[in-house]
C-alpha positions in Angstrom: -9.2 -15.1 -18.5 -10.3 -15.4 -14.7 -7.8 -13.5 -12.3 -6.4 -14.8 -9.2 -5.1 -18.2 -11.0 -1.9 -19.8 -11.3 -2.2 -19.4 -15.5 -2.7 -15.4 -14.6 0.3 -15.3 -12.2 2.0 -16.9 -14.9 1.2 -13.7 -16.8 2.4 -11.9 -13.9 5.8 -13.5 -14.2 6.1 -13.5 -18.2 5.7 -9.5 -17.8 8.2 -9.4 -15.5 10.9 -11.3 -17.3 10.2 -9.5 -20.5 10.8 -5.9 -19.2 14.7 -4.7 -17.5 13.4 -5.5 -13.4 15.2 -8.6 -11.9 13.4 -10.3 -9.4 14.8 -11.0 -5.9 13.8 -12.5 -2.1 13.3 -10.5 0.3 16.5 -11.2 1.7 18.5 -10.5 -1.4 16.6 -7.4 -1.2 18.3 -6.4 2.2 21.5 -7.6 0.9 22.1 -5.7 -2.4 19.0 -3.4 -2.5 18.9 -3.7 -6.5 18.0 -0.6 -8.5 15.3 -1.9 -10.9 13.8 -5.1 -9.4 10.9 -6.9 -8.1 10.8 -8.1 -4.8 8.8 -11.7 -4.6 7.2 -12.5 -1.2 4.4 -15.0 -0.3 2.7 -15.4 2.8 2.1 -19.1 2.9 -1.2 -19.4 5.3 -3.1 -22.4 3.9 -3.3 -24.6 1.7 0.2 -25.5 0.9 0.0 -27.3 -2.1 -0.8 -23.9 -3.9 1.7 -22.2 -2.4 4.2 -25.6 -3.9 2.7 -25.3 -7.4 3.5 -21.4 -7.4 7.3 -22.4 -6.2 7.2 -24.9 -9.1 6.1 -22.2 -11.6 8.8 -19.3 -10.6 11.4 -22.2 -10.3 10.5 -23.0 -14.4 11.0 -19.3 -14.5 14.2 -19.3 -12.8 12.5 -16.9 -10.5 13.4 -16.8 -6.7 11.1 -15.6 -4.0 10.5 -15.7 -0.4 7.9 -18.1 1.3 7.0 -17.2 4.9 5.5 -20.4 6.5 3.4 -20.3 9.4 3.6 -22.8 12.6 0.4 -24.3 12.3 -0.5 -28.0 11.2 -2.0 -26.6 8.4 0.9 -25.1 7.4 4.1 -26.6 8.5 4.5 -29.4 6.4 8.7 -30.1 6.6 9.1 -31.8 3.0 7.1 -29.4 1.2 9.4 -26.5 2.9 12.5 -28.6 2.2 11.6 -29.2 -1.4 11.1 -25.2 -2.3 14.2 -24.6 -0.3 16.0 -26.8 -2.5 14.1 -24.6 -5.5 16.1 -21.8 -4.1 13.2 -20.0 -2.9 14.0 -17.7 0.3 12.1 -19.9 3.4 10.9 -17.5 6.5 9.0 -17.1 9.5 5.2 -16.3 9.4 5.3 -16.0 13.1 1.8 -15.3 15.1 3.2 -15.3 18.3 2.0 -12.5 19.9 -1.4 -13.7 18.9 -0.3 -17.4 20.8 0.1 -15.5 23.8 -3.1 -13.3 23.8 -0.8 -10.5 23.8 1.9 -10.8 26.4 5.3 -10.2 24.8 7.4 -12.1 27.2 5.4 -15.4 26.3 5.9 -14.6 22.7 9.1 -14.2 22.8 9.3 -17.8 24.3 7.4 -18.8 21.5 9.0 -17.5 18.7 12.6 -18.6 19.8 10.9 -22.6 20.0 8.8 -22.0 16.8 12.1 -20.3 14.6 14.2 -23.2 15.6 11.8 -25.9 14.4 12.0 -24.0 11.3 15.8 -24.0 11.2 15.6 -27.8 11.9 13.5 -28.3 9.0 15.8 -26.4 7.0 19.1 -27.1 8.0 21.8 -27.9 5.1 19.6 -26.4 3.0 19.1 -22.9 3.6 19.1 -20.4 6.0 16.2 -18.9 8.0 17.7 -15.2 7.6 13.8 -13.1 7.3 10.6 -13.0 9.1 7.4 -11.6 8.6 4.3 -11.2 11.0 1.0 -12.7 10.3 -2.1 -10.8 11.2 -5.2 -11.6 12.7 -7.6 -9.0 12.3 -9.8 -10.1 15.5 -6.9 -9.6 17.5 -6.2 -5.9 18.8 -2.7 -6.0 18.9 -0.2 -6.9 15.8 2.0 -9.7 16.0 5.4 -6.6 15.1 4.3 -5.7 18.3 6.8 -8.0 19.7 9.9 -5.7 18.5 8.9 -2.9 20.5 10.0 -5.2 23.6 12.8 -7.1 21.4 15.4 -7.3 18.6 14.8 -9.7 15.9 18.6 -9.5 15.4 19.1 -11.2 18.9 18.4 -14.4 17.0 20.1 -14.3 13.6 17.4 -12.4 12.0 18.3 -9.6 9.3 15.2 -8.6 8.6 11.2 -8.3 8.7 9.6 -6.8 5.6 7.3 -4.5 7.4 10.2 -3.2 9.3 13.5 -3.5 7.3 12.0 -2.4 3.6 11.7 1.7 3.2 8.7 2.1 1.3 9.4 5.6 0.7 11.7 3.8 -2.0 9.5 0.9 -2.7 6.2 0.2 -3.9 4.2 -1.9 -2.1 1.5 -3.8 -3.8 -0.7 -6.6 -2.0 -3.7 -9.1 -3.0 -4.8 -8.9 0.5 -8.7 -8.9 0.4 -8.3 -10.8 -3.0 -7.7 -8.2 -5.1 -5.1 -5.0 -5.8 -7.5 -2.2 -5.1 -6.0 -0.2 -1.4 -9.5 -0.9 0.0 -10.9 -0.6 3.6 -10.7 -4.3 3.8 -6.9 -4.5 5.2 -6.8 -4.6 9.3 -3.3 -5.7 9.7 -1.2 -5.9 6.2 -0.9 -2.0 6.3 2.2 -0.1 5.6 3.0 4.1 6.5 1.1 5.5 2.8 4.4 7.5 2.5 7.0 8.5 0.1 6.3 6.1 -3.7 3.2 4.4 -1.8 1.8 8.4 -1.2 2.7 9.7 -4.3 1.8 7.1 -7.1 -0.8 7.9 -8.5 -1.2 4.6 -10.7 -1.8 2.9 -7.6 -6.1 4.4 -7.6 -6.3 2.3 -11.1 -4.9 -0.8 -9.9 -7.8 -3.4 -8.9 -6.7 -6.6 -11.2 -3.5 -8.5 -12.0 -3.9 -7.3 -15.2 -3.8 -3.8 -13.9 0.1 -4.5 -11.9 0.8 -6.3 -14.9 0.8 -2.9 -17.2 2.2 -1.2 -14.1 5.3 -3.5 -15.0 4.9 -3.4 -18.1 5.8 0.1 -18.4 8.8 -0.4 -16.5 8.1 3.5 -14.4 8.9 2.5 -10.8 11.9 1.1 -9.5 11.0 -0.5 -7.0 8.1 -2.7 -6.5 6.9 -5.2 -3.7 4.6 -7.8 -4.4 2.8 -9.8 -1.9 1.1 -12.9 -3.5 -0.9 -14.9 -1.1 -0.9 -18.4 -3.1 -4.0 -20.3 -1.6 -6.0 -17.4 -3.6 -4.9 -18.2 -6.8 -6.2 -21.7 -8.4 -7.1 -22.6 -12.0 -9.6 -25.5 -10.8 -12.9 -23.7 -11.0 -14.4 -25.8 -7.9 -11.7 -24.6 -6.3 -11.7 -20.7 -7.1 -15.1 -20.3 -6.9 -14.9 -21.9 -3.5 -12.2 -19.1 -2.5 -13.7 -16.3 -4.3 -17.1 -17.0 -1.6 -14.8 -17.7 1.4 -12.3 -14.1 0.3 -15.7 -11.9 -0.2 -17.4 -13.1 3.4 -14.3 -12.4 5.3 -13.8 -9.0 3.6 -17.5 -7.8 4.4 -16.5 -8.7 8.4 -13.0 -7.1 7.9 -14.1 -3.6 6.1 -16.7 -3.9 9.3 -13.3 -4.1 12.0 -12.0 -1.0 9.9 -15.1 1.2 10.0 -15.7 0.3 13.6 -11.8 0.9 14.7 -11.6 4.2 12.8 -15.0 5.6 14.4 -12.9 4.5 17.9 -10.5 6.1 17.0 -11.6 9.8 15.9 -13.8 9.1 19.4 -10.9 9.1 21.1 -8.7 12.0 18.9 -12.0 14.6 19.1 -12.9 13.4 23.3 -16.3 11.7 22.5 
């Protein structure tokens, strides 16, 4: 079976119902902190429709997760959010606002108060907007979490931010960024501390496929896990995901480039060159 489509996340979510992990938003996450569970999260950046059909398929699943939707036309598509609210899905804010105002924090901040309360417009008795989560643009210098070095996220309602708010000393984090599991040079922005369960696990150097996490759940021996499923890679058309497989292996070639070239910049600057 090909990897990355919606019949092999289905997989995904068989294995996790057949083993003692519940599954949970982020935001239920923060709340309770379960013992044994699987934190759900999906960035939504494109191509919403995949990221309704994967609501569709957790929600036959009875499986809640967290969809953070971006502000972009692309994107921001108010029935489609209003429909997987009414799932039960978590909805949040993929904000990118530092990156909106080429890096000045006070014009962000501006931004992202306008941006979250279109959100909460969309959403309004249906759910709360209680989580947000940065989207990264590996062109840019800056990250967009920048912004809470200047602000609190609190200030407007806001309980949490999973690069922030989750201690991955306790949880471990696992992302298809780059299209695939593997912790490969490919990832400028979606980075987390390597400390604690994310240092130590030594399962994670044999994890490349979805079939790989899958036995990883399957034998039940961490806790905690945080998956990060990026929907618009996963498609059972084959037009479709070969189309993405092309597009996901060009961009990776230009981002293990930023990596190379920001690391070299940086022992530079740590030796004096």
């Amino acid at each position: 079976m090909r990897d990355f489509t919606l019949k092999k996340y289905e997989c995904l979510l068989q294995a996790i119902k057949n083993t003692n992990y519940s599954t949970c938003t982020v935001q239920d996450f923060l709340k309770f902190e379960p013992e044994k569970c699987v934190i759900l999260r999906h960035d939504v950046d494109r191509a919403v429709n995949r990221n309704l059909e994967m609501a569709k398929l957790e929600h036959g699943y009875g499986i809640n997760s967290t969809y953070y939707f971006r502000h972009v036309e692309e994107t921001f598509k108010p029935e489609i959010i209003r429909q997987m609210a009414e799932m039960g899905h978590e909805i949040g804010f993929h904000y990118e606002v530092m990156d909106k105002a080429n890096g000045d924090p006070k014009k962000a901040i501006e931004i992202f108060k306008e941006e979250l309360e279109d959100l909460r417009k969309v959403t309004e008795n249906v759910t709360e907007i209680k989580t947000v989560c940065m989207h990264g643009n590996p062109l840019k210098s800056w990250s967009n979490r920048d912004l809470w070095q200047e602000y609190d996220f609190k200030d407007f309602g806001i309980m949490g931010e999973p690069y922030l708010s989750i201690d991955y000393n306790k949880v471990l984090y696992l992302t298809d960024t780059g299209r695939t599991w593997a912790d490969l040079n490919i990832r400028v922005k979606d980075t987390i501390e390597r400390a604690g369960l994310n240092a130590a696990c030594s399962d994670l150097k044999t994890i490349y496929s979805t079939y790989d996490v899958i036995q990883l759940i399957r034998s039940e021996k961490i806790s905690r896990i945080c998956l990060l499923v990026h929907p618009n890679r996963w498609c059972d058309d084959f037009g479709g995901w070969t189309k993405e497989l092309a597009f996901q292996n060009m961009k990776n070639v230009g981002k293990a480039g930023i990596v190379w070239y920001r690391n070299r910049v940086q022992k530079s600057r740590n030796y004096g060159v």
